[in-house]
C-alpha positions in Angstrom: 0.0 0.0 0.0 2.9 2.5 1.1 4.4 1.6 -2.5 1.4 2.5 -3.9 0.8 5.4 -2.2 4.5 6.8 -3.3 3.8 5.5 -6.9 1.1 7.9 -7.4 2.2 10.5 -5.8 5.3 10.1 -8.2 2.7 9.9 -11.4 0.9 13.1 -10.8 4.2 15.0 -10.5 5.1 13.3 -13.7 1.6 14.0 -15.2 2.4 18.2 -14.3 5.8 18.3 -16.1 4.3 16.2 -18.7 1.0 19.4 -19.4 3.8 21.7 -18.8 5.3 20.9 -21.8 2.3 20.1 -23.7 1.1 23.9 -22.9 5.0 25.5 -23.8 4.6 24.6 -27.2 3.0 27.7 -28.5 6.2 29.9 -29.7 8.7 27.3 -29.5 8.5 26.9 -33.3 11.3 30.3 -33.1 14.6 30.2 -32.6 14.4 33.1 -29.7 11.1 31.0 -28.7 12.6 27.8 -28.0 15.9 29.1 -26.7 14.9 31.9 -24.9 11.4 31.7 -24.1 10.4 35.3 -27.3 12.3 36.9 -24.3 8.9 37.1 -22.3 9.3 35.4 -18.5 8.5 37.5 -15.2 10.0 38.2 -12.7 8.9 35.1 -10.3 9.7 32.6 -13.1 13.1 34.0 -13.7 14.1 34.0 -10.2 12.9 30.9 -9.3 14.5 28.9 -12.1 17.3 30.4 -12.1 18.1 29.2 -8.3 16.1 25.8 -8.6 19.0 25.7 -11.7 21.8 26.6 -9.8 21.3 24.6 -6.9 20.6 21.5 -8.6 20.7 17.9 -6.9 24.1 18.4 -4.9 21.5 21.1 -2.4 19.1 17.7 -1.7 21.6 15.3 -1.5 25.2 17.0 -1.6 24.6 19.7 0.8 22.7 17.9 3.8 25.2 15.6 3.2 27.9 18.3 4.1 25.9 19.2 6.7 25.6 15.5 8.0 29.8 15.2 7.4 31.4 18.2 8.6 28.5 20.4 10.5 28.7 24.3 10.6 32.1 23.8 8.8 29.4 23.8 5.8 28.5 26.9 6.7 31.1 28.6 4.5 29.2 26.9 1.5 25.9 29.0 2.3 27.9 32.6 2.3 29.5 31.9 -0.8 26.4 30.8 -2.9 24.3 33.9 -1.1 27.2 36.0 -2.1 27.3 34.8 -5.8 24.0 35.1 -6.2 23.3 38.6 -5.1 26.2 39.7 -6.7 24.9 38.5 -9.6 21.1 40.0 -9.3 21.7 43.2 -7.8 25.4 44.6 -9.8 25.2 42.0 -12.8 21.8 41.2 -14.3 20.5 44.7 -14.8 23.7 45.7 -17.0 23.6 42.1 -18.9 20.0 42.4 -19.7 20.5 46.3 -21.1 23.1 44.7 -22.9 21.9 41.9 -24.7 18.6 43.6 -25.6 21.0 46.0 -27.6 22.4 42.9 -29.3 19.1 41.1 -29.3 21.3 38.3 -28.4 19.8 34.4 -28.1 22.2 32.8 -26.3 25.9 34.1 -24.0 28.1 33.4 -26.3 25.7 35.5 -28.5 26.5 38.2 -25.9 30.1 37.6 -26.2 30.6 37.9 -30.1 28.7 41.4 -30.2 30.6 42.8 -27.0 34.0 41.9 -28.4 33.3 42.4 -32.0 34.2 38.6 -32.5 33.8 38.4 -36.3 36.3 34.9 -36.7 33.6 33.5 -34.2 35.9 32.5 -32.0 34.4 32.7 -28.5 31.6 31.0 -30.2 34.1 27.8 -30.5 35.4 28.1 -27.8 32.3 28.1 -25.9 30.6 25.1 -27.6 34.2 23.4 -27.0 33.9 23.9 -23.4 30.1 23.5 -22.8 30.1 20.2 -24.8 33.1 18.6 -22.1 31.8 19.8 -18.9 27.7 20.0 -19.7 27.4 16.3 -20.5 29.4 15.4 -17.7 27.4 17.9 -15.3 24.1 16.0 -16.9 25.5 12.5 -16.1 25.5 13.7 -12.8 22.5 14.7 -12.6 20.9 11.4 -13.9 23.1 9.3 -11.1 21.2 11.4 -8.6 17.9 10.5 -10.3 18.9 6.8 -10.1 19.9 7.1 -7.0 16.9 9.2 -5.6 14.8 6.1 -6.9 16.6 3.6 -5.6 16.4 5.3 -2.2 12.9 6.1 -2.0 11.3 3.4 -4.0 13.7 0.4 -4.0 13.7 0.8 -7.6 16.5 -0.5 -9.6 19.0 2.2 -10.2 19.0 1.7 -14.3 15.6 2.2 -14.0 15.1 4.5 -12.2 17.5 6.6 -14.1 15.7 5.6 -17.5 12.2 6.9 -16.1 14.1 10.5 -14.9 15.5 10.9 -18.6 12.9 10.0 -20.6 10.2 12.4 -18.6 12.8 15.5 -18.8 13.0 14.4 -22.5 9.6 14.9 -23.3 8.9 18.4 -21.9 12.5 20.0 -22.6 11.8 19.1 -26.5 8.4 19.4 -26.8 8.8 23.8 -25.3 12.2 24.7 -25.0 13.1 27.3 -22.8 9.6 28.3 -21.9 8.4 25.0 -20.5 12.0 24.8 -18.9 11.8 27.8 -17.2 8.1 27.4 -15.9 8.9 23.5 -14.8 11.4 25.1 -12.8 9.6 27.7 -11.2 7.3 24.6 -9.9 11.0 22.9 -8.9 12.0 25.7 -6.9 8.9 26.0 -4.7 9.1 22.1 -4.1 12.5 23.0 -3.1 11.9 26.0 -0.4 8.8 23.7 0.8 10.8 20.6 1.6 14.2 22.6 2.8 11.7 24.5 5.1 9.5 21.3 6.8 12.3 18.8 6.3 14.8 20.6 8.7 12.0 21.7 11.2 10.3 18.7 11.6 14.4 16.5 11.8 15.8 20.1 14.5 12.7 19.1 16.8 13.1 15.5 16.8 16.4 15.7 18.0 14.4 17.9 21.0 15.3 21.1 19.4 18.0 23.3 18.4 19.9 23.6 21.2 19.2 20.0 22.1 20.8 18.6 18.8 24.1 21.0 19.0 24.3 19.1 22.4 24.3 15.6 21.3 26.7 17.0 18.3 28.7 18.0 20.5 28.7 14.4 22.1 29.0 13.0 18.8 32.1 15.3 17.4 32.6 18.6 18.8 34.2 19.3 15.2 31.0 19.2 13.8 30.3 22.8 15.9 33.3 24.4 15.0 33.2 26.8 11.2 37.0 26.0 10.9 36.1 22.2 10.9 38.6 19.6 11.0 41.9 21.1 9.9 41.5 24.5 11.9 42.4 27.9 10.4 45.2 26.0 9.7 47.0 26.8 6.0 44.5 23.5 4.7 42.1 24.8 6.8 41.9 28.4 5.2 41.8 26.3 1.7 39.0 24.3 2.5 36.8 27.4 3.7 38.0 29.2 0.7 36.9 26.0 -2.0 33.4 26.0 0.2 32.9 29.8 -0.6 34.0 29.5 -3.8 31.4 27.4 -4.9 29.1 30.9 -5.1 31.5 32.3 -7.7 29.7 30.5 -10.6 26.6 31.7 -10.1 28.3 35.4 -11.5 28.0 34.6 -14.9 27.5 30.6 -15.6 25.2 30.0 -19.0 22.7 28.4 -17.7 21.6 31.1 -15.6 22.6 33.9 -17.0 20.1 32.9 -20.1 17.5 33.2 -17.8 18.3 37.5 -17.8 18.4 37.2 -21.3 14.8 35.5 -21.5 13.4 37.7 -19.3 10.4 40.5 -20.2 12.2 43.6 -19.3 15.0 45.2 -17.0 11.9 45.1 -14.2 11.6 42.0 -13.8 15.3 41.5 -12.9 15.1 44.4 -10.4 11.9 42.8 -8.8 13.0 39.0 -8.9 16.2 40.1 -7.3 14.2 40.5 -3.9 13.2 36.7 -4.7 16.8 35.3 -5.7 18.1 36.1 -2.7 16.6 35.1 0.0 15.5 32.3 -1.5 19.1 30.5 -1.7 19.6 31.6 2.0 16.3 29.9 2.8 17.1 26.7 1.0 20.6 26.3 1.9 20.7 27.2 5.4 17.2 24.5 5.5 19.6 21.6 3.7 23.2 22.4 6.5 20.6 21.8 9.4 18.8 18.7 8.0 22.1 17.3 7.5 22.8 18.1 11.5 19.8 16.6 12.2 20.3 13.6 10.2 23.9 12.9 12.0 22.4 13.2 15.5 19.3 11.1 14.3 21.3 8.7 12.2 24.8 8.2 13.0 27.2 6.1 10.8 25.7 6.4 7.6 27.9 4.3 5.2 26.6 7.0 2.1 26.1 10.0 3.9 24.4 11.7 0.3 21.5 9.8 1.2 20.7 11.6 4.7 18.0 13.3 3.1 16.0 10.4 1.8 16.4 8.7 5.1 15.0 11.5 6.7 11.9 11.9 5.1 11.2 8.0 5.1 11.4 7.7 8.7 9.9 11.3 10.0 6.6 11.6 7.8 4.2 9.9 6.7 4.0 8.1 3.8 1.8 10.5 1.2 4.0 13.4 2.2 7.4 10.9 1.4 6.1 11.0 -2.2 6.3 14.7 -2.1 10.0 14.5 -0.7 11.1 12.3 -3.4 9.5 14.7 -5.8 11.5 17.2 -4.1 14.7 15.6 -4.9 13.6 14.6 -8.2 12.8 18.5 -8.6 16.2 19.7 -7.9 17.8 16.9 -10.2 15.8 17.6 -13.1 15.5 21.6 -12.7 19.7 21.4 -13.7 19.4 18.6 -16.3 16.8 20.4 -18.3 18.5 23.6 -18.0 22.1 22.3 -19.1 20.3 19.7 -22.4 18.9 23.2 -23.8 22.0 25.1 -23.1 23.8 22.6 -24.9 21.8 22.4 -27.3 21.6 25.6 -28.1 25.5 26.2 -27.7 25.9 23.2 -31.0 23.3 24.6 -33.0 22.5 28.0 -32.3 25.8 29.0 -31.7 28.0 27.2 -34.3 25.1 25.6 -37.1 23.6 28.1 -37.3 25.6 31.3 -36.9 29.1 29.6 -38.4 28.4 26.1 -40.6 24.8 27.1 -42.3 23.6 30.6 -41.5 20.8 30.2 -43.7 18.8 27.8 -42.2 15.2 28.1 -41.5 14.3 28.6 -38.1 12.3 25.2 -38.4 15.0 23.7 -39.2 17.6 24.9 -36.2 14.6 24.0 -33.7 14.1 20.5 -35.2 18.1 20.7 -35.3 17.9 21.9 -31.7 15.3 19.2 -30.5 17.5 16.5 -32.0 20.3 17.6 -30.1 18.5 17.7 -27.0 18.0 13.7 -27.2 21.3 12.8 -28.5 23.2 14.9 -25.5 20.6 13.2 -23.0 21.4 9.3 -24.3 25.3 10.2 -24.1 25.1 11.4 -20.9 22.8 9.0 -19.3 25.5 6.3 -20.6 27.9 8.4 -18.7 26.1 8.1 -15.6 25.8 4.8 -15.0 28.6 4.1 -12.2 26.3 5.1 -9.1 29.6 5.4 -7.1 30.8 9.1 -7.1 29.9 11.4 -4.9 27.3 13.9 -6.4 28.7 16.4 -4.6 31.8 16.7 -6.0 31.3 15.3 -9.6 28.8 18.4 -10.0 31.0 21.1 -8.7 33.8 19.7 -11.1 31.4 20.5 -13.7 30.1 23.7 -11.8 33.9 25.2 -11.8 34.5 24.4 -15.4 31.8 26.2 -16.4 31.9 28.8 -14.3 36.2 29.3 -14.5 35.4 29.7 -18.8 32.4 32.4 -18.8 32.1 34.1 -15.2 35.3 36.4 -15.6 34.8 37.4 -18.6 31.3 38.7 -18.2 32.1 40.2 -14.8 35.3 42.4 -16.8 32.6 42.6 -19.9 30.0 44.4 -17.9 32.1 46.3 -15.6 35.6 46.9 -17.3 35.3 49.3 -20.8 38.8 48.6 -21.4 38.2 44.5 -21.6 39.5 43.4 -25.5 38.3 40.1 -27.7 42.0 38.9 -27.0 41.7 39.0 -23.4 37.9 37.5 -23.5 39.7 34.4 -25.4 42.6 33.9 -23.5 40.8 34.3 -20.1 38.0 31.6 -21.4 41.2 29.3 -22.1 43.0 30.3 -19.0 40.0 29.4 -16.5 38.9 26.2 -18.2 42.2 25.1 -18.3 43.6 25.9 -14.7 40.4 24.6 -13.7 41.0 21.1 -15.2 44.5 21.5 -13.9 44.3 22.1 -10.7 41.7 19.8 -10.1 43.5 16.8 -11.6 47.2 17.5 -10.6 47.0 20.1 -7.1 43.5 19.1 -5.6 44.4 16.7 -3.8 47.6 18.2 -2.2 46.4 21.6 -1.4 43.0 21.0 -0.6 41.7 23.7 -2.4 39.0 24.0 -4.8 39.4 24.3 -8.5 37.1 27.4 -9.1 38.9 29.2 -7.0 42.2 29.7 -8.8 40.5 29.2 -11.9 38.2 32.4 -11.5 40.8 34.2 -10.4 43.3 32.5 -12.7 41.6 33.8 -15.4 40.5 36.9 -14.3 44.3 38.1 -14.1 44.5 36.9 -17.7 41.5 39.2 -18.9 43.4 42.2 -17.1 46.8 41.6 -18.4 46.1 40.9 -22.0 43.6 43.5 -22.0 46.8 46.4 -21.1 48.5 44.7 -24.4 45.9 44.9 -26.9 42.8 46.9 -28.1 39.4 47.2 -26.5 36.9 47.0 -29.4 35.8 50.6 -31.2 33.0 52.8 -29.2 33.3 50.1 -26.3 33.9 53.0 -23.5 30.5 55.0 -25.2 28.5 51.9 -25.1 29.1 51.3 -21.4 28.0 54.3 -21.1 24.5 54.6 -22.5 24.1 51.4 -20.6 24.9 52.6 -17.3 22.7 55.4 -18.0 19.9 52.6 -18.7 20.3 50.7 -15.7 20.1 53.7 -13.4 16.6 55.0 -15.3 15.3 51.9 -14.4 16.4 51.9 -10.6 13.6 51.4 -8.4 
């Protein structure tokens, strides 16, 4: 009966991606329709996507993991993301949208060929180049933690639970692009702030309460209380706080998110949703470090300690509101995986079909081009994902610093730096992909530091010193600007 119970549960939340997608189809037929949504969302489905995106399934079962492992020492993880991501709403998005209306741009690297004047389409190649590597991998990710997630909640078989995840995130990511992406999303990210609000509430008072569970932590591992953790402020100490708050540095500028600014209606929306963005990641994040306390005290000597989370809402609720949980998780998996299968997709055949190999192709063409792609990226990467034995955590923010290393520089210096040049837009996309795979393969281990860390900054020197050696592109300086003077008309 339980089984039941959970199945059905599971089917309606199927059945409300499934209309979702059914009901995005109207506009997706475009180019800007099925990429970025005729450039139309509001405020509340921008902001909510956009974090439901970045979070992805390392918040469900990465983070309350952290918090399960290492205690307030994960702590460090919820400044850096808040950090990121009102950097990114409150100095960033206003400027990028202005921006990128000017250009009428589609996609980033759209962005990136205008602002530099890129006529060899060079960031273009670059970008597809590096979205390509670390995108399918981040997807693979993503579809272990659906397999997983099944496994856990419904005893499932992990290949087929992963098989059901991909084929339902198929259907409505083809069937309405960006539109049906972004409002699946929204719908993600308040499943999200429910569960990270109930889950850690109901687990804190089971415990007795707050100050009754930092007690028996205490008991437990008195590390688990201290925000140095393990190592101290020791040198490896310092690098291990500095990885955790460098995992907010990618939300300054990643694809994936940043499309969302493009798609949205107007300069408005961004200024409204920013009072959204933000304290919505604080919410979610600080709800996912103290289920993940909970869980340790309630739980101790978890063999898997990603799968806190999924213990916790088997044992503490009842069963009806279990099938919720696992739609939770499921919502945070597939609210990445959607996002990254159309930015890759767009990044093969907006960005090099059809602005570089066949410029001339019908729009119905580059969206049937587009849905194509969309399924042939999604069968790779599920083929990619089937060793359920790395850490989520850590495979994603691999993928998370590649991604963010190549593109956040150089639209941070784009937006905020007249004197940026195409040269030093290249060389720092190059530079922070390439420390990034670097450091994480050959100086990770030994320093204990986290690859987006020198990578962003890595690549940010780059931008600054190749930019005093060569030439920012003609009128840059006046377009800044006019677009400064933009943004501050619309300030509110």
């Amino acid at each position: 009966m339980e089984k039941t119970i959970l199945v059905l549960t599971m089917a309606v939340y199927f059945l409300a991606l499934v209309l979702i997608g059914v009901f995005s189809r109207e506009g997706s037929d475009s180019v800007d329709g099925y990429y970025a949504a005729g450039k139309k969302l509001k405020y509340w489905i921008v902001s909510f996507s956009t974090n439901a995106t970045g979070e992805s399934s390392w918040l469900l079962l990465g983070l309350t993991g952290m918090g399960y492992a290492v205690g307030l020492h994960a702590i460090w993880v919820i400044l850096g993301e808040v950090l990121g991501v009102g950097v990114s709403w409150v100095f960033m998005a206003c400027r990028f949208k202005v921006y990128t209306d000017r250009y009428d741009s589609i996609t980033v690297p759209d962005y990136l060929e205008d602002r530099f004047d890129d006529r060899r389409h060079v960031l273009r190649i670059i970008s597809s180049v590096i979205l390509v590597t670390m995108v399918t991998s981040y997807i693979a990710a993503q579809l272990t933690a659906t397999g997983k997630a099944f496994k856990s909640f419904l005893q499932i078989d992990f290949l087929t639970g992963t098989v059901i995840g991909l084929v339902i995130i198929l259907f409505y990511t083809v069937v309405g692009g960006l539109k049906a992406v972004a409002r699946a999303d929204f719908m993600h990210g308040l499943l999200m702030l429910a569960g990270l609000v109930v889950l850690p509430v109901v687990a804190v008072a089971q415990c007795g309460g707050l100050f009754e569970m930092f007690s028996l932590l205490r008991e437990l591992d008195p590390l688990l209380l201290t925000l140095s953790g393990a190592e101290g402020y020791s040198v490896a100490g310092l690098a291990a706080i500095a990885g955790f708050c460098g995992v907010g540095l990618a939300f300054m500028g990643a694809p994936q998110l940043f499309v969302r600014f493009i798609a949205a209606k107007s300069q408005r929306e961004i200024i409204y949703g920013r009072w959204v963005a933000v304290p919505f990641v604080l919410v979610v994040d600080i709800g996912a470090v103290l289920a993940g306390m909970a869980g340790r005290v309630l739980f101790d000597g978890l063999a898997d300690q990603e799968m806190i989370m999924p213990l916790l809402s088997t044992e503490l609720f009842p069963t009806i509101v279990t099938g919720i949980f696992i739609a939770i998780v499921l919502a945070a998996i597939i609210s990445t995986a959607d996002s990254l299968l159309i930015l890759l997709s767009s990044a093969v055949i907006r960005d090099v079909y059809q602005k570089i190999v066949n410029p001339n192709a019908s729009p119905q063409r580059i969206v049937f081009l587009g849905r194509a792609m969309i399924v042939i990226v999604g069968a790779v990467a599920f083929l990619f994902s089937l060793s359920e034995s790395r850490l989520i955590f850590w495979f994603v923010l691999f993928a998370w610093s590649g991604i963010g290393c190549a593109f956040c520089p150089v639209i941070i210096m784009s937006l905020f730096w007249k004197r940026t040049t195409r040269a030093a837009a290249i060389s720092g996309m190059c530079s922070g992909f390439l420390i990034t795979v670097l450091w994480a393969v050959f100086f990770k281990e030994s320093t204990g530091l986290y690859e987006m860390v020198p990578g962003f900054f890595g690549s940010l020197a780059v931008i600054w010193l190749v930019s005093l050696f060569t030439t920012p592109p003609a009128g840059a300086d006046q377009e800044m600007a006019e677009v400064v003077r933009e943004v501050k008309e619309y300030r509110i």
